[in-house]
VOROMI-988597 format. One line per 2 residues: their letters; for each residue x, y, z of N, C-alpha, C. Coordinates in steps of 0.1 Angstrom, whole numbers, plus 5000, padded with zeros to 4 digits. Example, Ala and Ser with C-alpha at 12.3 -4.5 7.8 and 13.67 -1.06 7.14 Angstrom:
AS) 5132 4943 5078 5123 4955 5078 5132 4967 5078  5128 4978 5071 5137 4989 5071 5129 5000 5079
END
This chain:
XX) 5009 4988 5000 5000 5000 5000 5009 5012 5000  5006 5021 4990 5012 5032 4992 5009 5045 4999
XX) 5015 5055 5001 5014 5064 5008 5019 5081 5008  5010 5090 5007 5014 5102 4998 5008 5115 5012
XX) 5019 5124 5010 5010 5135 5022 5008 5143 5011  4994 5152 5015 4987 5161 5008 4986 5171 5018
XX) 4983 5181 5012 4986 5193 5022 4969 5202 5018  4964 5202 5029 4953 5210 5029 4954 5220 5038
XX) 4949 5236 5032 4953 5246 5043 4963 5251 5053  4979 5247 5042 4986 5247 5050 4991 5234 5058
XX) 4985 5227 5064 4985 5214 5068 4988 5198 5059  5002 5197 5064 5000 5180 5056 4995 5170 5066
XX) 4990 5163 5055 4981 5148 5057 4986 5139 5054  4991 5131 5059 4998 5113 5051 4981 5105 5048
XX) 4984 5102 5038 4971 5095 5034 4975 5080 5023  4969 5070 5031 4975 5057 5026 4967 5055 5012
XX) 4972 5049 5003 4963 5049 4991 4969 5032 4986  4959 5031 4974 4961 5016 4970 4975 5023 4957
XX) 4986 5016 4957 4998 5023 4947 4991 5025 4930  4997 5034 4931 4993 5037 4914 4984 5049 4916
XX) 4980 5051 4929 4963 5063 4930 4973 5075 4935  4986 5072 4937 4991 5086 4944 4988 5100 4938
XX) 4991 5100 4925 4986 5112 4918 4974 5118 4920  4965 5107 4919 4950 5107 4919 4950 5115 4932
XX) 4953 5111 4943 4948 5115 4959 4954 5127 4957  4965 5134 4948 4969 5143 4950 4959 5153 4944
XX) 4956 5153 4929 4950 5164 4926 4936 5161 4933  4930 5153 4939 4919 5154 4951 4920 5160 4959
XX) 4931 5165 4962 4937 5167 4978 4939 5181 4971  4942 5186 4959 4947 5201 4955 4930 5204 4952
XX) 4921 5200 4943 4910 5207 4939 4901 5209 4961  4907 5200 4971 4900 5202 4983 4902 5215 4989
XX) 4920 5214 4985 4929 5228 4990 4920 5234 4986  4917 5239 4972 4913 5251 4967 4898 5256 4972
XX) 4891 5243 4974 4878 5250 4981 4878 5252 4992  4887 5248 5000 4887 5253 5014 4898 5266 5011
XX) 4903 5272 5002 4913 5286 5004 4897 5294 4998  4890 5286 4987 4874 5298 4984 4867 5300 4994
XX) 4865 5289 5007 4859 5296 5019 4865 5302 5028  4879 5301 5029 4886 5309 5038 4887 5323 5034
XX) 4888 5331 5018 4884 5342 5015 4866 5346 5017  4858 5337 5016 4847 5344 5028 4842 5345 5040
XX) 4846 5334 5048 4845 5336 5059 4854 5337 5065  4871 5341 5064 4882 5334 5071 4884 5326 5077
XX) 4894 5325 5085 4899 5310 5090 4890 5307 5105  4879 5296 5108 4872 5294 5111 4875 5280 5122
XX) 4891 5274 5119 4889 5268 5121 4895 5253 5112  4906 5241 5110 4902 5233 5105 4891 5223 5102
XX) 4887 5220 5117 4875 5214 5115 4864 5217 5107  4860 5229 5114 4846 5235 5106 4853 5238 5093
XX) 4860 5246 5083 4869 5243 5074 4864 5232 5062  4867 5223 5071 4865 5214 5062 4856 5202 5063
XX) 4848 5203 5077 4830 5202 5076 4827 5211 5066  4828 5222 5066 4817 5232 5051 4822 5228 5041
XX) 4834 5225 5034 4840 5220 5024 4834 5211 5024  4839 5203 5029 4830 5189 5026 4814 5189 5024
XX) 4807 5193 5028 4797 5199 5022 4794 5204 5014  4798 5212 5004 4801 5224 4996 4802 5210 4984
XX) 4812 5200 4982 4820 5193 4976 4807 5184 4973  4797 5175 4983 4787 5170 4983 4777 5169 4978
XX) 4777 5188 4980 4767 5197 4971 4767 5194 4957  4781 5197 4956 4786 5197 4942 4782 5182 4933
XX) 4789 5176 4941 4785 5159 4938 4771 5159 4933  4762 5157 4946 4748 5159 4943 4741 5164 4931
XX) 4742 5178 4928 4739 5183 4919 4744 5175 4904  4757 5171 4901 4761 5164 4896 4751 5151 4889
XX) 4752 5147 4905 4745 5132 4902 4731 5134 4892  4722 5151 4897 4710 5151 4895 4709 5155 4876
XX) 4722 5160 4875 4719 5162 4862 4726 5150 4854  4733 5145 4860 4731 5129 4851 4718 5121 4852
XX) 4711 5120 4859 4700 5119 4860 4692 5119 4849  4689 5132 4850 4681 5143 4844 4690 5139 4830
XX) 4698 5138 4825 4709 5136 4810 4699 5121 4807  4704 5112 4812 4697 5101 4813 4682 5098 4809
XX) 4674 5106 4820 4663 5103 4816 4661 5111 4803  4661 5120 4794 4661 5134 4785 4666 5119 4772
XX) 4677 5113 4775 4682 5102 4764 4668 5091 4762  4667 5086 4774 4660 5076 4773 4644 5078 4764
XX) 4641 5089 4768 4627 5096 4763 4631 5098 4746  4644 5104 4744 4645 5107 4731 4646 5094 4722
XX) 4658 5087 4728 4658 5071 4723 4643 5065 4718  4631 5068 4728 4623 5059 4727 4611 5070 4714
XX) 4614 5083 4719 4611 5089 4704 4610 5083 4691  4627 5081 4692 4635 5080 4677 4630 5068 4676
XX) 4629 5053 4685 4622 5043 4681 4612 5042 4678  4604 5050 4680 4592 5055 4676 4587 5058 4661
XX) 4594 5062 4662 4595 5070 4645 4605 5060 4637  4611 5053 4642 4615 5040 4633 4608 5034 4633
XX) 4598 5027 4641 4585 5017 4637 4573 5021 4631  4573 5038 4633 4566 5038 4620 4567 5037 4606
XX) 4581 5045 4603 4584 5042 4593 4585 5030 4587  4592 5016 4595 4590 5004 4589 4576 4998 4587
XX) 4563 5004 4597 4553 5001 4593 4546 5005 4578  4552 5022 4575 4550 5027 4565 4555 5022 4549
XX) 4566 5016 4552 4573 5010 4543 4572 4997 4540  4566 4990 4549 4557 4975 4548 4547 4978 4541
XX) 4537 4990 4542 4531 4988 4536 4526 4995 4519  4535 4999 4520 4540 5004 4502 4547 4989 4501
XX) 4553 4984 4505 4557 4968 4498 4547 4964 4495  4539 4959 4505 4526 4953 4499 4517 4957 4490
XX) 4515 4971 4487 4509 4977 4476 4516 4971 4461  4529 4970 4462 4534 4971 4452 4535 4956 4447
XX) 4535 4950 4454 4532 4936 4459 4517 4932 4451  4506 4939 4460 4493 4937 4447 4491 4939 4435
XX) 4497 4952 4435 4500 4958 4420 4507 4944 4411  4518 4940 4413 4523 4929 4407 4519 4919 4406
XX) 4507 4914 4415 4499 4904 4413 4488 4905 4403  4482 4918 4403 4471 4922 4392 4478 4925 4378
X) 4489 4924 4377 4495 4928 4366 4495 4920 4358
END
């Protein structure tokens, strides 16, 4: 298992990771820095704890929201998908039945 310090707020963290994720934990650990330095320019320094209880929240938020518009992406596809199928089975119904017209036509012929 590997192991990488990240520095939030001034503060390093040793943080154990599975090897190969070190990078990964790091720009984690840099995009956290930066939202906890955006709340320290509004509220100042408050505190590590609280800090980064509101961060972490803030980050959650973000998540969330996230999640809701994949969602929402998702459902918007699925509705369109079943549009467009839609309008494919008419079409092949429509085209079935000009076959068959053409179809009697050749038989009266």
């Amino acid at each position: 298992m590997a192991q990488v310090t990240v520095t939030i707020n001034g503060r390093r963290y040793p943080v154990a990771c599975e090897d190969g994720q070190e990078d990964h934990i790091q720009r984690l650990a840099q995009y956290l820095d930066g939202r906890v330095r955006d709340l320290i320019d509004r509220v100042g320094q408050i505190g590590d704890a609280h800090l980064l209880l509101l961060t972490g929240l803030m980050v959650a938020d973000e998540l969330s929201e996230t999640y809701d518009r994949v969602e929402a992406n998702a459902k918007d596809t699925k509705q369109a998908t079943g549009a467009a199928q839609e309008r494919i089975a008419e079409s092949l119904v429509a085209m079935a039945e000009r076959v068959e017209n053409i179809a009697l036509k050749l038989e009266n012929a």
